[in-house]
C-alpha positions in Angstrom: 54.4 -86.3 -101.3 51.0 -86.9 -99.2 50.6 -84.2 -96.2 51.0 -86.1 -93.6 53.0 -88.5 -94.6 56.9 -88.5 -92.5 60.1 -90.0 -93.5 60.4 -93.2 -92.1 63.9 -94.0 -92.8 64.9 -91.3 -89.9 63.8 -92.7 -87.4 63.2 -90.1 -84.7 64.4 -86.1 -84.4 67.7 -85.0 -85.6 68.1 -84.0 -81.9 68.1 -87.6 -80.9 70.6 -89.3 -83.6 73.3 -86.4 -82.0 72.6 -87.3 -78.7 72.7 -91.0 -79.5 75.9 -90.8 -81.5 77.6 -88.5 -78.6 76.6 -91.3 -76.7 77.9 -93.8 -78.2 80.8 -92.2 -78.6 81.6 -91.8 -75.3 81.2 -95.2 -74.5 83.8 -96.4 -77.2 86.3 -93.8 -76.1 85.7 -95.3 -72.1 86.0 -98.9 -73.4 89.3 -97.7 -75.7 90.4 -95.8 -72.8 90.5 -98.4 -70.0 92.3 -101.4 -72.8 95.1 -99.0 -72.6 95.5 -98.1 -69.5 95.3 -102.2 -68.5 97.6 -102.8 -71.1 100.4 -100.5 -69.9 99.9 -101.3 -66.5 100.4 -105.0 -67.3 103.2 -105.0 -69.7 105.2 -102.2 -68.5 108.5 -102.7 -65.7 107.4 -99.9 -63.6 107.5 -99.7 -59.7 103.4 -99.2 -59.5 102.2 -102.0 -61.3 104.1 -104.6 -59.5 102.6 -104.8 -55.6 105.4 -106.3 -53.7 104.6 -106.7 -50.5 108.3 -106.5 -47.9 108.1 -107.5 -44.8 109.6 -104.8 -42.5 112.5 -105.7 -40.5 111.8 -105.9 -36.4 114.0 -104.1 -34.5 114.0 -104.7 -30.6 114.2 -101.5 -28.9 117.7 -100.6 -27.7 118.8 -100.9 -24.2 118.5 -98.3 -21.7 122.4 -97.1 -21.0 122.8 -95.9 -17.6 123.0 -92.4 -16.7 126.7 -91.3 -15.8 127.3 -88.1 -14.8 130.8 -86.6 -14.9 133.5 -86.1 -12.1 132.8 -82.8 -10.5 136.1 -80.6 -10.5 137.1 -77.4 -9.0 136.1 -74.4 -11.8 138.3 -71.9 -10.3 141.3 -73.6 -9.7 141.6 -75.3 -13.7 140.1 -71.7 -14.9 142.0 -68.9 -12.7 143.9 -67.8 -15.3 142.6 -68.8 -18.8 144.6 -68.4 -21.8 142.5 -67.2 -25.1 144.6 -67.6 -28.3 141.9 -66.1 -30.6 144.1 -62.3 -30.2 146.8 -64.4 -32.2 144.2 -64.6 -35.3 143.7 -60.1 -35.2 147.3 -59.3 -36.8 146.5 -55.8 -36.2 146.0 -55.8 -32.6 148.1 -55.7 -29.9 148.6 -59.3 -28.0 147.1 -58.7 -24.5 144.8 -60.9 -23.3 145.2 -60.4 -19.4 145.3 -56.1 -19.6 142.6 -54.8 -17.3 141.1 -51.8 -17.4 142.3 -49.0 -14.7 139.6 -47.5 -13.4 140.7 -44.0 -14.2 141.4 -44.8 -17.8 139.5 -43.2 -20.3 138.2 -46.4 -21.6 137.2 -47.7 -18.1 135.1 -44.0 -17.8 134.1 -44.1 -21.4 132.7 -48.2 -20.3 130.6 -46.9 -17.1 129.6 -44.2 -19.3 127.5 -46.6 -22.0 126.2 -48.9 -19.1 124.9 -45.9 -17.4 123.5 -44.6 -20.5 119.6 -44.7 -21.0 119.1 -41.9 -23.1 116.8 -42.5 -26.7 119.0 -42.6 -30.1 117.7 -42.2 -33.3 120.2 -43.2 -36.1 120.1 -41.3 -39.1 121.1 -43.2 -42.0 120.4 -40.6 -44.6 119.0 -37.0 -45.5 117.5 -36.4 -49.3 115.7 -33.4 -50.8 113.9 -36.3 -53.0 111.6 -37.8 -50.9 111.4 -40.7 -53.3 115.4 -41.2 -52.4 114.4 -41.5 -49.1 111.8 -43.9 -50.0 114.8 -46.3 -51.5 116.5 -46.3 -49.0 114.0 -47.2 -46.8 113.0 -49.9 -48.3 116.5 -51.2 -48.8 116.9 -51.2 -45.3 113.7 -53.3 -45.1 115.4 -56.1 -46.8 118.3 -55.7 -44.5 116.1 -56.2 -41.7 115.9 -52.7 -40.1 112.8 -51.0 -39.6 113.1 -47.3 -40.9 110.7 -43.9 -41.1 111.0 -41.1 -43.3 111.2 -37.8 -41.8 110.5 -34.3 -43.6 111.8 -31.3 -42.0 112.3 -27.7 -43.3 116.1 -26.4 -43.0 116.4 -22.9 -42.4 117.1 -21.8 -45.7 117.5 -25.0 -47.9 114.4 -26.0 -47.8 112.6 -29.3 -47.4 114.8 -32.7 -46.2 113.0 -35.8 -46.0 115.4 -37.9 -42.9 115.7 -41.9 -43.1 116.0 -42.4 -39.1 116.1 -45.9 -37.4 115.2 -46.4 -33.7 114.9 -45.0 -30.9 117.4 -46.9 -29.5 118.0 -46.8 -25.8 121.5 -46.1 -25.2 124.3 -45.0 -27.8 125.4 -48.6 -27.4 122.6 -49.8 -29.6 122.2 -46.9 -31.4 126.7 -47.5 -32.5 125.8 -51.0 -33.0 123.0 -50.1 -35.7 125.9 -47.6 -37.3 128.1 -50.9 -37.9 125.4 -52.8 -39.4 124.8 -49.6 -41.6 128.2 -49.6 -42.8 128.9 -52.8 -42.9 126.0 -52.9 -46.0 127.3 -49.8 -47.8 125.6 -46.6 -45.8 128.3 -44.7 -44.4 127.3 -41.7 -43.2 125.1 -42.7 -40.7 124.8 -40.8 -37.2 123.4 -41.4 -34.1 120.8 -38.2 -32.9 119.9 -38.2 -29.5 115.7 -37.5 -28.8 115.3 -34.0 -27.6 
């Protein structure tokens, strides 16, 4: 071969018969592409190629009813003495719907006692010389809902306790009611500490 001379049967660089080929390519896949996509749209039973169009119904807006407002009746001559059947459904308990409390009785005192009560309960749920105990309990209450701390206090002679407390709550009535939840999910030993 001449110097000089190229090969003419090329035409161009290697670099542009790839990019003309890619393309080309392209272009076919496109043109391939969008024939089936027309074809399925128009010879398939589904509800997007069919464009119904439905005329929506009118509906008249509906009358204005008048305002009637009930008979007024006495309240304390139908309700003096109400009768509550829901002591029938506790087989357990004594039927007394109507028993007042005396207000010497020990549960009368014991009543004014909790209303009067403003003290600051902690509840104690548990005590563990693991702390990582402590830990899962803690977080188990955090999936009941309750909102605990962890505690670490040196005992006189056995050694480190880490507390799982809940609270303060401001009166033992909220600090009991805690206690039931408590027990009601498994944790029984639960007391309630009053804040020194």
């Amino acid at each position: 071969m001449a110097k000089g001379s190229s090969n003419s049967s090329g035409g161009g660089s290697p670099n542009a018969k790839v990019f003309a080929a890619l393309i080309v390519g392209m272009v076919l896949g496109l043109a391939i592409a969008g024939f089936i996509a027309w074809y399925v749209v128009e010879h398939s039973d589904n509800a997007f190629s069919k464009k119904e169009v439905r005329e929506t119904p009118k509906v008249e807006a509906p009358a204005v009813a008048p305002v009637v407002k009930p008979p007024v009746v006495a309240t304390s001559a139908v309700n003096a003495n109400p009768n509550y059947e829901f002591y029938k459904a506790l087989p357990d308990k004594v039927d007394a719907p109507h028993q007042e409390l005396d207000a010497k009785s020990p549960a009368a005192k014991a009543a004014v006692k909790a209303a009067s009560d403003t003290a600051n309960y902690f509840v104690q749920a548990a005590s563990f010389q693991n702390v990582a105990d402590a830990e899962k309990l803690k977080a188990k209450l955090a999936l009941l809902g309750m909102e605990a701390s962890v505690q670490s206090a040196d005992v006189a002679g056995k050694g480190v306790y880490h507390r799982v407390r809940l609270g303060p709550y401001v009166g033992l009535s909220d600090a009991n009611a805690a206690i039931v939840t408590l027990q009601q999910n498994g944790i029984s030993n639960a007391t309630a500490v009053r804040v020194q």
